[in-house]
N, C-alpha and C positions, 0 to 999 in steps of 0.2 A: 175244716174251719176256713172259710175262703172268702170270706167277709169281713173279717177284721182289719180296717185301716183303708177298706175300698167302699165307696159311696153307694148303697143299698136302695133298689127300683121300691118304688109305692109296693107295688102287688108281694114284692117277697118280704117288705114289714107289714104288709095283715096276714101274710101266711106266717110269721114267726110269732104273730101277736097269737094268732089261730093256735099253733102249736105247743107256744108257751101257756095256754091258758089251760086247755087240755091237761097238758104233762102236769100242772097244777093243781087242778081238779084231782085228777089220778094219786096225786101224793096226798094232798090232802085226805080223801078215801082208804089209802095201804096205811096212811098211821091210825086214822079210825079204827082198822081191822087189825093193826098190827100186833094186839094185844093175843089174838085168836089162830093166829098162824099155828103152823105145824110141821111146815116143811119148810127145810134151810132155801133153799132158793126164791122161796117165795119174801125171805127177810130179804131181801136184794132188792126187790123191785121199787120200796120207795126209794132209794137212794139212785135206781137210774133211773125214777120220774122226774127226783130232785137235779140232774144231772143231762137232761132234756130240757128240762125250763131254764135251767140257768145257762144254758148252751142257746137256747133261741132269742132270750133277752140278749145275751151278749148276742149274737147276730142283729138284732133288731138296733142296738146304739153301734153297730158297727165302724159307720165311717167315726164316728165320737171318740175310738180307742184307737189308739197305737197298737201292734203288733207283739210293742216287748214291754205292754203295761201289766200291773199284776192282774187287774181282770183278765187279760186274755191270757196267762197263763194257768189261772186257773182254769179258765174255760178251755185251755187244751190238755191239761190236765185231766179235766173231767169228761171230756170228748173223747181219750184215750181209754176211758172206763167205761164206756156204753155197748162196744161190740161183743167185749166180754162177760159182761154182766147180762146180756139178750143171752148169750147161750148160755151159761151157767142154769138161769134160770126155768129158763125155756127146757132145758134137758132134764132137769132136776123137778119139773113140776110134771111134763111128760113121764119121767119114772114113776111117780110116787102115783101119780093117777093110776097107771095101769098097775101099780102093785096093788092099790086099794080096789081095781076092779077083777084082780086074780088074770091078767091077760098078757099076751105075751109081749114085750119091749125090745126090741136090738137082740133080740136070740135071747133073751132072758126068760126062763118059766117061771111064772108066781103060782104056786099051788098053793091051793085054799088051806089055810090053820100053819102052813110052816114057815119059817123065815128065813128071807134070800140071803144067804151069806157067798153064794157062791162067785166065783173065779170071775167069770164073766160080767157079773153086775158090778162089783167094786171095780174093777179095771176100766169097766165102762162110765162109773161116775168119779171115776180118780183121772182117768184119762180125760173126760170134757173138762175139769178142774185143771187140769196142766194147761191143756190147749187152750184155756183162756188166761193163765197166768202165763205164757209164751203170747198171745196176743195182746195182752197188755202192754208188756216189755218192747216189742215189736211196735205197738201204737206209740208208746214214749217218746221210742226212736225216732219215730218221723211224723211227729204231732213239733215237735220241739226241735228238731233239724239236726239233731248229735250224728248225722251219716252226712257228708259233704258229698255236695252232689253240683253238678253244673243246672242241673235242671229241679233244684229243692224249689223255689219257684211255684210251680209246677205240681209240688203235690201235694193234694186234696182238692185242687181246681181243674186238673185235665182229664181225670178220667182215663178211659181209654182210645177216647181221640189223641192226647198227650203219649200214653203209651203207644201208640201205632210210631209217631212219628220221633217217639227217643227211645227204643225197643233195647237199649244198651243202660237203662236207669236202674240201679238198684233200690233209688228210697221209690221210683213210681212202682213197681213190683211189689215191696213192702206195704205201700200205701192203698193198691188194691187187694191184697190175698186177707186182711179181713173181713170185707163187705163179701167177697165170693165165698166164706166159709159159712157166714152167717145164712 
């Protein structure tokens, strides 16, 4: 979130207008459909469509908000729930497809007429469930600056240009090892 409380170029508010409309659309569509689900990750997804658009609006009135108003803490709030909510979902719709096509997932066999209970598949969808409640806790952290840092500043705007040249940061470290997992 590296927009909030800094003055925003023409082209990256028609790309957040672009993106907010999208991620709207999209929501709109998953509550249509949301009657008809089936698979738990897939009830996630309008909630990080809802949570994409309300993240690009507030980018789009960026320079209009303060930092430490409640809009932008919701919207860091809800920016700390996007990286985890991709993978939950993302691994959890990936399972269930290949258990409904009988094929094989992460070492897992699905054989035709029996049900996966095994060792390997719960460990595998308990463990992507951890590591994105460990990534959300983690985004908390340094969406909202609870780790003091000389260079908080810095994170969610350097990247790893920023990290080349403060290679001693603990929140820029934190602040990339989600996007890399994803």
């Amino acid at each position: 979130m590296t927009f909030i409380g800094h003055e925003t170029k023409l082209y990256a508010k028609v790309l957040f207008v672009i993106y907010a409309s999208l991620s709207a659309g999209c929501f709109f569509i998953n509550l249509y459909f949301f009657k008809n689900l089936k698979i738990f990750g897939l009830y996630l997804v309008p909630l990080l469509c809802f949570c994409l658009c309300y993240e690009n609006i507030t980018l789009f009135y960026g320079s209009r908000l303060s930092e430490s108003s409640i809009i932008a803490n919701v919207a860091y709030a809800l920016h700390s729930l996007e990286i985890p909510l991709f993978i939950v979902a993302i691994y959890e719709l990936c399972y269930r497809l290949h258990e409904a096509r009988t094929a094989h997932f992460c070492c897992i066999r699905f054989d035709q007429g029996n049900d996966v209970n095994s060792c390997t598949a719960v460990i595998g969808l308990w463990g992507n469930r951890l590591l994105a409640i460990g990534l959300l806790i983690m985004n908390v952290f340094v969406d909202f600056r609870l780790i003091d840092s000389s260079t908080s500043y810095l994170a969610g705007r350097g990247g790893y240009i920023a990290l080349n040249k403060h290679r001693d940061s603990l929140l820029l470290w934190l602040n990339l090892i989600p996007p890399m997992l994803l």
